[in-house]
N, CA, C and O atoms as a Tinker XYZ file with bonds, in Angstrom:
   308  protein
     1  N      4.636000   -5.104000    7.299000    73     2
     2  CA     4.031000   -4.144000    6.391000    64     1     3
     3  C      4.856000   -2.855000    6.332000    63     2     4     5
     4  O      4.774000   -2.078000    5.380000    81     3
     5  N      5.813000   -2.621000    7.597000    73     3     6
     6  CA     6.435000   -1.224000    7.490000    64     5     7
     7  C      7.325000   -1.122000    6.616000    63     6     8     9
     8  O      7.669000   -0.153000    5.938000    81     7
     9  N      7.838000   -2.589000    6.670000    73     7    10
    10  CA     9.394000   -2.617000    5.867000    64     9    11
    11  C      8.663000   -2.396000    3.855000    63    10    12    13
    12  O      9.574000   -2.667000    3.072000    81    11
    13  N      7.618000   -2.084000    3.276000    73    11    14
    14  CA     7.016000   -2.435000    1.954000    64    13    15
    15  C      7.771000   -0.838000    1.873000    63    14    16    17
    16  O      8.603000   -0.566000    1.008000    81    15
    17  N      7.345000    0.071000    2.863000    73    15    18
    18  CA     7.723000    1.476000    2.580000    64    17    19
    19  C      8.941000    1.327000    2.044000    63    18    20    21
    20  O      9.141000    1.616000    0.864000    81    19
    21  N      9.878000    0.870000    2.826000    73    19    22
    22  CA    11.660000    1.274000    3.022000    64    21    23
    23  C     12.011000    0.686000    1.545000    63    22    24    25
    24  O     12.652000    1.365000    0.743000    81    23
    25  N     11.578000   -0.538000    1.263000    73    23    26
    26  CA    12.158000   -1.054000    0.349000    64    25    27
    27  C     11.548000   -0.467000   -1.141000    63    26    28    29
    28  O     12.250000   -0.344000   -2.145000    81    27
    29  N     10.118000   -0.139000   -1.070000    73    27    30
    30  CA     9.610000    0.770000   -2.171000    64    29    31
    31  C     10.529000    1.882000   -2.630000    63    30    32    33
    32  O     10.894000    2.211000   -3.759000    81    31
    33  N     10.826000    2.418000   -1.294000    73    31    34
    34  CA    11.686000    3.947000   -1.597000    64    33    35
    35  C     13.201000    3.222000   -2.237000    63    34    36    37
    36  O     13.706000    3.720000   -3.243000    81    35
    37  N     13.717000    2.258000   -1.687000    73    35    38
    38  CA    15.126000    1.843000   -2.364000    64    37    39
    39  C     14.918000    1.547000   -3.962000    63    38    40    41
    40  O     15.797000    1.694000   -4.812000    81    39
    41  N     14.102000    1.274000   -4.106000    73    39    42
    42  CA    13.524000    0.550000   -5.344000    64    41    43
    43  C     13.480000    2.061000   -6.368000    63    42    44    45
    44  O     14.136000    2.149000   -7.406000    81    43
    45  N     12.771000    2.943000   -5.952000    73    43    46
    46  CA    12.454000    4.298000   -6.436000    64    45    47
    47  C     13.430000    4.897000   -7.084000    63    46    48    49
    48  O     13.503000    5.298000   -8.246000    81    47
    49  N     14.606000    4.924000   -5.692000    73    47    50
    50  CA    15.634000    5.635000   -6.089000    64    49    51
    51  C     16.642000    4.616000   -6.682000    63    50    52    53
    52  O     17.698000    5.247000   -6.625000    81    51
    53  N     16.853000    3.708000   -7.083000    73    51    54
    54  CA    17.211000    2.900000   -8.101000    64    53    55
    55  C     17.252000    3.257000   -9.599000    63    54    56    57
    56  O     18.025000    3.372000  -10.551000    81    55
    57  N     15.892000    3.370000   -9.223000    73    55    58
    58  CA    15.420000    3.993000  -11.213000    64    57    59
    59  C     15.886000    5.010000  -11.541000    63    58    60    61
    60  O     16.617000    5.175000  -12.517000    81    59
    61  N     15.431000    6.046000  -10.568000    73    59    62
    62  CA    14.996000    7.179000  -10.631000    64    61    63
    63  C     16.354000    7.911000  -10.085000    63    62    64    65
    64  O     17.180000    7.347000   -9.367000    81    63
    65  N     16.454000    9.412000  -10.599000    73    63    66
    66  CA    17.355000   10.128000  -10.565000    64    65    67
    67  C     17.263000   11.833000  -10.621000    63    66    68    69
    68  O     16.353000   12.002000  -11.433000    81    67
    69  N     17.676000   13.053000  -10.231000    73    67    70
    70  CA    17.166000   14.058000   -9.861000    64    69    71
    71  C     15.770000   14.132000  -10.081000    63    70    72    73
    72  O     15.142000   13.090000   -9.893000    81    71
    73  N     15.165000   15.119000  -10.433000    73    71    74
    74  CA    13.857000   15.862000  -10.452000    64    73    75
    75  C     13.064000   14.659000  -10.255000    63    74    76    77
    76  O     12.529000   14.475000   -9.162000    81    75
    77  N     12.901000   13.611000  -11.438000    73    75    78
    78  CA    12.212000   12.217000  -11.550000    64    77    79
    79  C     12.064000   11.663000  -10.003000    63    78    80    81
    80  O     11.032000   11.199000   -9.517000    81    79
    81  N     13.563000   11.847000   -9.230000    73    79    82
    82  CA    13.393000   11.027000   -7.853000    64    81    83
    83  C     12.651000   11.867000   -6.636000    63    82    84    85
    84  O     12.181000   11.360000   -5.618000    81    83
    85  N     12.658000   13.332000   -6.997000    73    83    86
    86  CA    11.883000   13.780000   -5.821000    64    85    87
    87  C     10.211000   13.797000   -6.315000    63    86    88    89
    88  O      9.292000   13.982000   -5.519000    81    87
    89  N     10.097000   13.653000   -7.235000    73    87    90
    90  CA     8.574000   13.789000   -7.742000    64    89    91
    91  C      7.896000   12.270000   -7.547000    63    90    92    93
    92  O      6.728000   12.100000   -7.196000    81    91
    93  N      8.637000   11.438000   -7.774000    73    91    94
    94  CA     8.434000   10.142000   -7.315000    64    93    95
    95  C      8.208000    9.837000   -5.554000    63    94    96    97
    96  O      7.205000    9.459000   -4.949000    81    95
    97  N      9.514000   10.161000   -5.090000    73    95    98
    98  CA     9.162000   10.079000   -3.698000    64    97    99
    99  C      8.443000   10.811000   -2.942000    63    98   100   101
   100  O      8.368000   10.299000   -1.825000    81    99
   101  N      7.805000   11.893000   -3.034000    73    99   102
   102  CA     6.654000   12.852000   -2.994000    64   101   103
   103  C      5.020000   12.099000   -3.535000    63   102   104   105
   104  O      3.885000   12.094000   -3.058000    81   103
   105  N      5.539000   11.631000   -4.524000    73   103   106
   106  CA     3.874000   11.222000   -4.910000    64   105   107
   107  C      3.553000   10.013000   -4.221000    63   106   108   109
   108  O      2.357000    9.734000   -4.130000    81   107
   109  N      4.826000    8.854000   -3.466000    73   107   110
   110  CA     4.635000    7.743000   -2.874000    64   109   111
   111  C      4.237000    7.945000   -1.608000    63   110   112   113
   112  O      3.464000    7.274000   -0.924000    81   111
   113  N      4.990000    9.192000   -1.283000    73   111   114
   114  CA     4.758000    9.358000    0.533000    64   113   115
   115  C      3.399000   10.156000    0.642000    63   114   116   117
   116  O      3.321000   10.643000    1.770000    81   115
   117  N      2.304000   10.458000   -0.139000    73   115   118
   118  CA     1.107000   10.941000   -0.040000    64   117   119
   119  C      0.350000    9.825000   -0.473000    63   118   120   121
   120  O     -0.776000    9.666000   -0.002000    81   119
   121  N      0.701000    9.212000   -1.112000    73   119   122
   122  CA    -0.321000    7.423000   -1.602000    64   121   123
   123  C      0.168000    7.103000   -0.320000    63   122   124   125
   124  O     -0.811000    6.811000    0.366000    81   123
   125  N      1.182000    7.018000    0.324000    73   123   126
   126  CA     1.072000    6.086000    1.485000    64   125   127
   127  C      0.650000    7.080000    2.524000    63   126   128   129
   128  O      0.575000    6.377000    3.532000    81   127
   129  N      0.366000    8.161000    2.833000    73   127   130
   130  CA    -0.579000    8.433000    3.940000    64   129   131
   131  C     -2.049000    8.356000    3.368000    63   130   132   133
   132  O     -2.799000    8.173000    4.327000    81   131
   133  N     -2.304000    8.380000    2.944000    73   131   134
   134  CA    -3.516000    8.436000    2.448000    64   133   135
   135  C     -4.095000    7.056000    2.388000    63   134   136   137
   136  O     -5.291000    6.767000    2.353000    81   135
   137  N     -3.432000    6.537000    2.384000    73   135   138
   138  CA    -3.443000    4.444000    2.376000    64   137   139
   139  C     -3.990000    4.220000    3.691000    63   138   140   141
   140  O     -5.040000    3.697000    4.066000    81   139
   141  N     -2.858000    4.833000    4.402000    73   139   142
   142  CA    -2.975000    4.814000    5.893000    64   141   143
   143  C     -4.066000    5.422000    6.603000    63   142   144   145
   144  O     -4.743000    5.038000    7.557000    81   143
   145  N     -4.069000    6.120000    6.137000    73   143   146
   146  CA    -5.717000    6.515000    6.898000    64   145   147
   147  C     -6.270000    6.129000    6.482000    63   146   148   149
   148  O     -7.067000    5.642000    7.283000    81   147
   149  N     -6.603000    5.847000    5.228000    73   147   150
   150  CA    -7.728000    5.049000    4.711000    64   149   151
   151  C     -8.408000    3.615000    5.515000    63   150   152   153
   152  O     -9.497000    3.272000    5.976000    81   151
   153  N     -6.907000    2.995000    5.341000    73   151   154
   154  CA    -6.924000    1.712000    5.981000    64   153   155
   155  C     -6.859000    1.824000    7.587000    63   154   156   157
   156  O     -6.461000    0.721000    7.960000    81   155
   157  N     -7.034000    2.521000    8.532000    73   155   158
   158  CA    -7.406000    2.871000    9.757000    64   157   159
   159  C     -8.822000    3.109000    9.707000    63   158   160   161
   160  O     -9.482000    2.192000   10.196000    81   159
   161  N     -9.658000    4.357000    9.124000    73   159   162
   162  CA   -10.713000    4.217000    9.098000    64   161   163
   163  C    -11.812000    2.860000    8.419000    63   162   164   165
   164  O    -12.943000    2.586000    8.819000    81   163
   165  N    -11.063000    2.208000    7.337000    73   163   166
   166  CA   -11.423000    0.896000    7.239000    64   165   167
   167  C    -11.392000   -0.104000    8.217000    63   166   168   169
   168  O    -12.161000   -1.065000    8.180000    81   167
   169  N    -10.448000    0.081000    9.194000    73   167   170
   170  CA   -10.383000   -1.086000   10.212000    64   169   171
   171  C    -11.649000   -0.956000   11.796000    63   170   172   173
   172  O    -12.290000   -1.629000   12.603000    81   171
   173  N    -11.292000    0.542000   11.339000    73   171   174
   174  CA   -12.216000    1.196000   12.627000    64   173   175
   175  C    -13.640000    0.860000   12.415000    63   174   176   177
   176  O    -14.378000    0.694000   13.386000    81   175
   177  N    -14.160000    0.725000   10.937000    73   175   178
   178  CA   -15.830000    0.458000   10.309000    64   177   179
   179  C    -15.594000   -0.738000   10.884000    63   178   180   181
   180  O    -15.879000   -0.790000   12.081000    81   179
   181  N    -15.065000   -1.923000   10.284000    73   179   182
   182  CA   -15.160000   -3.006000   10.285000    64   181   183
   183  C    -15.067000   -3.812000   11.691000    63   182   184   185
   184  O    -15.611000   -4.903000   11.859000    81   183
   185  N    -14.202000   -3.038000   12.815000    73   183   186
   186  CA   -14.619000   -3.218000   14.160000    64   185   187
   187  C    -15.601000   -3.032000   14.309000    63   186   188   189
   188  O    -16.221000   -4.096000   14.274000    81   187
   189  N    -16.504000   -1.830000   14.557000    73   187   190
   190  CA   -17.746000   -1.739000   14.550000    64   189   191
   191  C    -18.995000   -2.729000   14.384000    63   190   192   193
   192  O    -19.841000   -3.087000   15.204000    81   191
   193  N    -18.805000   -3.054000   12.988000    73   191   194
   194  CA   -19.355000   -4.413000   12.399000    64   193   195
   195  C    -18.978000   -5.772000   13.076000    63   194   196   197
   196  O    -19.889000   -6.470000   13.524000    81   195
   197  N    -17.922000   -6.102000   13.153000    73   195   198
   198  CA   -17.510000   -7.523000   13.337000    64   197   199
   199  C    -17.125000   -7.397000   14.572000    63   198   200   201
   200  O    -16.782000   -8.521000   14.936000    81   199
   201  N    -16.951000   -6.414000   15.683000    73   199   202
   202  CA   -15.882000   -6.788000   16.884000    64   201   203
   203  C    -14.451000   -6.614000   16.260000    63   202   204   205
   204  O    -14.079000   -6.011000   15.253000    81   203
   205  N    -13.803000   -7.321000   17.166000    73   203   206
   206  CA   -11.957000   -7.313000   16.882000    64   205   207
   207  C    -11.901000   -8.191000   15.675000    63   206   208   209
   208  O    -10.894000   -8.046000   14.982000    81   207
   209  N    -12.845000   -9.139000   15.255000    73   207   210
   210  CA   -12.199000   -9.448000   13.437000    64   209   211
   211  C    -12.339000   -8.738000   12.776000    63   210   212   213
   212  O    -12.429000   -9.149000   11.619000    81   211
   213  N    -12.421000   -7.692000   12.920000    73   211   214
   214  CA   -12.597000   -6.466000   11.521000    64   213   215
   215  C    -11.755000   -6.307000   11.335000    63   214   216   217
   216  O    -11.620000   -5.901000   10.181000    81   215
   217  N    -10.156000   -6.454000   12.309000    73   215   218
   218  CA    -8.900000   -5.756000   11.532000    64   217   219
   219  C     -8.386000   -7.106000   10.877000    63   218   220   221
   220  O     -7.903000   -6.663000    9.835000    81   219
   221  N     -8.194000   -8.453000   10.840000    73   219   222
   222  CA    -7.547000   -9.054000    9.921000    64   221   223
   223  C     -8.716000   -9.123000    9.019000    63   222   224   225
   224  O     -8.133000   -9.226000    7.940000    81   223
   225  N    -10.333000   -9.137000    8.664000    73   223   226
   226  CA   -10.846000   -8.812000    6.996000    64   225   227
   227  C    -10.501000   -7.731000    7.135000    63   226   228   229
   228  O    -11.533000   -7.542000    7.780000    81   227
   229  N    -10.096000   -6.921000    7.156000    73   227   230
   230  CA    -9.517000   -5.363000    6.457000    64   229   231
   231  C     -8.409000   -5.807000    5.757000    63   230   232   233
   232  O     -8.197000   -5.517000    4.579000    81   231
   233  N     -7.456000   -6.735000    6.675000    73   231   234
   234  CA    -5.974000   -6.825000    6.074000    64   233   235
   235  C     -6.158000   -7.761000    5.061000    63   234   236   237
   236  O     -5.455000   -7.622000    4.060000    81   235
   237  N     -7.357000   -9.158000    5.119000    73   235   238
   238  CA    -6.981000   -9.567000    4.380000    64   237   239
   239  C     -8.010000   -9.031000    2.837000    63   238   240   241
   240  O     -8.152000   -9.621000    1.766000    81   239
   241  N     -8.375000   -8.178000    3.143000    73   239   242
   242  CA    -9.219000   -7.652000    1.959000    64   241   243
   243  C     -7.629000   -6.996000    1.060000    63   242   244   245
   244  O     -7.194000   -7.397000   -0.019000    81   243
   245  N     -7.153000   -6.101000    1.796000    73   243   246
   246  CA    -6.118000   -5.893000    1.281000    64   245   247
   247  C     -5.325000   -6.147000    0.340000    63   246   248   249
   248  O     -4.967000   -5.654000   -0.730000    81   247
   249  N     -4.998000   -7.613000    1.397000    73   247   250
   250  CA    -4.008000   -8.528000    0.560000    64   249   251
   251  C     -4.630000   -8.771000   -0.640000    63   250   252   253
   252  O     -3.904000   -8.758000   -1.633000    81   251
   253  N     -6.093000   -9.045000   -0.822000    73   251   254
   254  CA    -6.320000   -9.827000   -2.009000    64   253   255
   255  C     -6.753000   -8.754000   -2.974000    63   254   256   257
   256  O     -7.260000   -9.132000   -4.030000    81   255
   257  N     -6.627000   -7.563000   -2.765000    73   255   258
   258  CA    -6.275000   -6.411000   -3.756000    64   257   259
   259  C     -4.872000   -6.199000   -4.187000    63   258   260   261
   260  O     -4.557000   -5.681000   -5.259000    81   259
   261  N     -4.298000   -6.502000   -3.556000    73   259   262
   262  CA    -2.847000   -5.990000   -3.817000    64   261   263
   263  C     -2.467000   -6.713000   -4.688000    63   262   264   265
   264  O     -1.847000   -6.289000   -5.663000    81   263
   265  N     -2.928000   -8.610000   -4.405000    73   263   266
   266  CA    -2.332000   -9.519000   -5.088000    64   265   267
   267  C     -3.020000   -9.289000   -6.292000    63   266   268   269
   268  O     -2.384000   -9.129000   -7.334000    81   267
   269  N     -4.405000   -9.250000   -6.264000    73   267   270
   270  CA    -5.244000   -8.857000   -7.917000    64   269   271
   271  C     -4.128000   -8.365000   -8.618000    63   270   272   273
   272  O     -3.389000   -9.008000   -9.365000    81   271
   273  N     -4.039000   -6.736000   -8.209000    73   271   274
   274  CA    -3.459000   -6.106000   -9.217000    64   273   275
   275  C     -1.770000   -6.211000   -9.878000    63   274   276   277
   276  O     -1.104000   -5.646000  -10.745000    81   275
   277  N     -1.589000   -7.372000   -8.803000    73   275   278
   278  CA    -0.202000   -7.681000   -9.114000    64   277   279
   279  C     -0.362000   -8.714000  -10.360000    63   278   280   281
   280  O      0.394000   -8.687000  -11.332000    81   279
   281  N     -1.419000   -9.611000  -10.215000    73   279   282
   282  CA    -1.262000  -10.573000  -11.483000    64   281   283
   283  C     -1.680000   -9.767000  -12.622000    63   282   284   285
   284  O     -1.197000  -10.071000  -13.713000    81   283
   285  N     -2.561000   -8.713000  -12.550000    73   283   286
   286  CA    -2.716000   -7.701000  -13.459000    64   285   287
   287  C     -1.585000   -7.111000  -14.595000    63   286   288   289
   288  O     -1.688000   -6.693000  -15.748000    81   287
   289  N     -0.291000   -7.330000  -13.509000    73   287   290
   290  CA     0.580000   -6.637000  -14.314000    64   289   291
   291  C      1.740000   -7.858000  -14.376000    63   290   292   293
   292  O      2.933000   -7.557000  -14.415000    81   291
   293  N      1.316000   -9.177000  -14.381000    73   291   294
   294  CA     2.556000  -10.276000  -14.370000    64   293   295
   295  C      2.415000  -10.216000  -16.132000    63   294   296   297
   296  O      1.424000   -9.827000  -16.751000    81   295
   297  N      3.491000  -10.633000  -16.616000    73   295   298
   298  CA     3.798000  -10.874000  -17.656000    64   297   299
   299  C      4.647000  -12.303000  -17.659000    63   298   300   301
   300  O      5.662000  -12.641000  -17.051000    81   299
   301  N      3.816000  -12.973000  -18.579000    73   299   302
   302  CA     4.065000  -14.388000  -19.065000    64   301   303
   303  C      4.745000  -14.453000  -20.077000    63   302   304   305
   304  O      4.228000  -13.939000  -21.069000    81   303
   305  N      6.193000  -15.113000  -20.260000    73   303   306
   306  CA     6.755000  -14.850000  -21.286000    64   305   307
   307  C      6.607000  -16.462000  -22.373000    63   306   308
   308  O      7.099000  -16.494000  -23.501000    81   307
């Protein structure tokens, strides 16, 4: 999961170029803390609830958001 950061940011600065690239990498590195805590205090509820399976349904709740919104944006040619 750490490596999604590194390669997001390569990806960023790919596109992207002065002003565009720091406003970009600024708005990613606050979605990703904010992810992150999020998803800590999500794992921390769900211990609560379930014991120690609360952290893989957290992760895999995740996953199956992430993947949603990915077919969201697949394009079928």
């Amino acid at each position: 999961m750490g490596a999604i950061y590194a390669i997001s940011l390569a990806l960023i600065s790919e596109r992207l170029e002065g002003e565009e690239l720091i406003t970009a990498n600024a708005g990613y590195s606050v979605k990703e803390g904010v992810g992150g805590t999020l998803g800590i205090l999500f794992i921390g509820i769900a211990m609560d609830l379930f014991t120690a399976d609360g952290t893989p349904y957290v992760i895999l709740l995740a996953c199956i958001l992430y993947f949603s919104f990915v077919l969201t944006r697949l394009e079928i040619e």
